[in-house]
N, C-alpha and C positions, 0 to 999 in steps of 0.2 A: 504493500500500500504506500508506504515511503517513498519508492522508486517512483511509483505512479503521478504520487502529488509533484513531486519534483519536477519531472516532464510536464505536467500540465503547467505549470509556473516558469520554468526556465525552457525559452524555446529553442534554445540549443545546449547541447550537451559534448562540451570537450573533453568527458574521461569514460563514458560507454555506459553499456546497460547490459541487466538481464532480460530481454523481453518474456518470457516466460513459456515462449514457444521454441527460441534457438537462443543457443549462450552463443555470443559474441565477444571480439577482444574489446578491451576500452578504443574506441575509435581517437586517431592524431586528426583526422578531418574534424572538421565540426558541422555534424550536419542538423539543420531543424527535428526537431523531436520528432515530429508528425510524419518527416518521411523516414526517419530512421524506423518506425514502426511499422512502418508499408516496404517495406526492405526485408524487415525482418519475417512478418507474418507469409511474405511470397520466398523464403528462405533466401535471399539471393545474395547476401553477405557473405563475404567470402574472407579469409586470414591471407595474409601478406606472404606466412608462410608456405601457404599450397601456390603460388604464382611465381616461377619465373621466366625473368624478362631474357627476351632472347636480340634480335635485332631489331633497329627501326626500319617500320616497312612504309612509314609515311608520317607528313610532318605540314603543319600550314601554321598559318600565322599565331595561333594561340594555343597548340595544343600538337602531342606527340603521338604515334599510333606503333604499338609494340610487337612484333609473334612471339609467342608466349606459350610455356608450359603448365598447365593445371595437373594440379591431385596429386596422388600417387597413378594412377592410369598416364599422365604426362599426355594427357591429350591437347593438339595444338588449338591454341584459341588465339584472340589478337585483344589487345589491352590497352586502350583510349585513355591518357590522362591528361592533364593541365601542363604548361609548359611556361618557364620566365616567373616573371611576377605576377600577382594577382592576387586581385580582392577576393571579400567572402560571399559577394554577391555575385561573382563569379562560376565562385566553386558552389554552391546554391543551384545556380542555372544550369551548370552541369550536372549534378543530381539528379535534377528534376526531370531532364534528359533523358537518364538511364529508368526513373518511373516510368515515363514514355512508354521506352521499347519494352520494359516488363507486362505491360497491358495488351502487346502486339502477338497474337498468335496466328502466322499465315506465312506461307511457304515463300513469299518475295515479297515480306517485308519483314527487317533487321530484329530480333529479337535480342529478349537479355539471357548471359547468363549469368552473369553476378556481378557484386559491388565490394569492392575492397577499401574499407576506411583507416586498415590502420598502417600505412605505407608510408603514409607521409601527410604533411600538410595539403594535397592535392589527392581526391578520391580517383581510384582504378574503375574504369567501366569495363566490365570482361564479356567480348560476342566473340559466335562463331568467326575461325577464320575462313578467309576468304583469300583460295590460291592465286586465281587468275584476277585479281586487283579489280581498279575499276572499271566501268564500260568504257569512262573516256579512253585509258589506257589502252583497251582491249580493241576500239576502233581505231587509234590512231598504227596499232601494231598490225592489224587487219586489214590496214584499207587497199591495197594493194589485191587483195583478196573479196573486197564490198565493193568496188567500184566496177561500175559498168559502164565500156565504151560501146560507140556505137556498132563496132567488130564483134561484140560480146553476141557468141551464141545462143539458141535458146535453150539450152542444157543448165549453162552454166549462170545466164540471166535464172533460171527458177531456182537454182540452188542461192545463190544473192538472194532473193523474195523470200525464199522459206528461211534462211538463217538470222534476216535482218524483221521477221514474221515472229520468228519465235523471239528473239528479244525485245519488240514491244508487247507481244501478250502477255509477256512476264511483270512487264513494269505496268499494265495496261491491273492486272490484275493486281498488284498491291495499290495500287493508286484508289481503284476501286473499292479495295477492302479497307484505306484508311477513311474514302468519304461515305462509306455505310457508318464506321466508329464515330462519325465526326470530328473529321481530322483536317486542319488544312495544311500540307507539309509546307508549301510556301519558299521552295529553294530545290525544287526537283530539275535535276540535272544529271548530264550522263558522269559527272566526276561524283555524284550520288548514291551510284547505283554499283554495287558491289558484287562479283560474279566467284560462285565456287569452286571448285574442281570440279564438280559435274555439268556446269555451265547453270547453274540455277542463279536464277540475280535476283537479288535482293534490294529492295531501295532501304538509305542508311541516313544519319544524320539531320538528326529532331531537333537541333536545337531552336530553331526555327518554327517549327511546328506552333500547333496553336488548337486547341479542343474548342470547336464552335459554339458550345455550349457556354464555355465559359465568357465569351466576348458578344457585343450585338457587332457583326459583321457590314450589314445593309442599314446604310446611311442615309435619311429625309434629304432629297433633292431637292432644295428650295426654289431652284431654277428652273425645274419644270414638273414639281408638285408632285411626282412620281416616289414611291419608296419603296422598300425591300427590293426582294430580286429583280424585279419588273424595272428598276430604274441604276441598278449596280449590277450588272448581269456578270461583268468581269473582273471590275474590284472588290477582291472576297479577302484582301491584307487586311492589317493593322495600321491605321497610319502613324508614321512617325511618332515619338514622342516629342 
């Protein structure tokens, strides 16, 4: 009961808990109570010790992307964390992030497999890895291969339609599957969209994202008296703050 009142008072907790469902280490992140408890209740907390880091497979402006071993099975996974300096408001939105994809259960779009809080001041987001890197990557290594001249036979013109066929149904269908959840991904792109040894793609990278639910999206048009869909049919963002 102790533990309890605590969390409900202090909305962050820099030295851990027992949820009562999973014993966890005292977390070096510092994450809100509330999700630390949506973390824990979906098991997805993970010790610093079952993870290690192996090479960087990818790197952007504020954040590092790791191949990675899990468990004792040493199964390859890949591990998203923070990178430089950075606020808590930062590490928060990355969190929230990884809630995201723990809610997401569909063959081509990124799911969780855990969260590792006590690594460092900067929380581990741990997904499936993904061999054959991103679409962009995979088209720009391909195109020699996608590209149809006007010489191109029609053999080899159907094989280009069914290959570049099966890669938008893929994406076609997790896109699908996030605006039945109400989802707006809001940053879908082929450096997005991440492909596995079996060629299964998966769309990735929520930070961006946004549950329709929680925002009014459709804006009173006072210029020509129209509102919701009928008058914003294509601006479905956030705008700026």
């Amino acid at each position: 009961m102790l533990m309890h009142q605590l969390l409900a008072t202090n909305p962050y907790m820099s030295t851990g808990l027992n949820t009562g469902l999973l014993q966890v280490p005292w977390p070096r992140t510092r994450v809100p109570s509330h999700h630390m408890r949506e973390l824990a209740r979906g098991k997805f907390l993970v010790k610093s010790e079952d993870i290690t880091l192996l090479d960087s497979i990818g790197e952007g402006e504020f954040g590092v992307v790791y191949k990675a071993r899990l468990g004792l099975s040493k199964r390859v996974v890949a591990v998203k964390t923070l990178k430089g300096e950075f606020v808590q408001v930062e590490v928060d939105k990355f969190v929230e992030e990884s809630l995201k994809m723990s809610r997401f259960k569909h063959a081509h779009v990124m799911g969780l497999i855990g969260v590792c809080l006590d690594a460092g001041s900067a929380p581990y987001i741990i997904m499936p890895y993904m061999a054959n890197g991103s679409l962009l990557k995979y088209l720009k290594r391909e195109r020699n291969n996608i590209v149809v001249l006007d010489e191109t036979d029609e053999d080899e013109l159907g094989e280009v339609r069914k290959r570049l066929m099966v890669i938008c149904s893929q994406i076609a269908s997790g896109m699908e599957y996030l605006a039945a959840n109400k989802y707006v991904h809001r940053d879908l792109a082929a450096r997005n969209c991440m492909i596995d040894a079996h060629f299964v793609i998966k769309i990735t990278d929520f930070g961006l994202s946004e549950d329709v639910f929680e925002r009014n999206y459709f804006r009173q048009d006072s210029s020509s008296g129209e509102s919701g869909e009928a008058a914003h049919q294509v601006d479905v963002s956030r705008e700026p703050q």
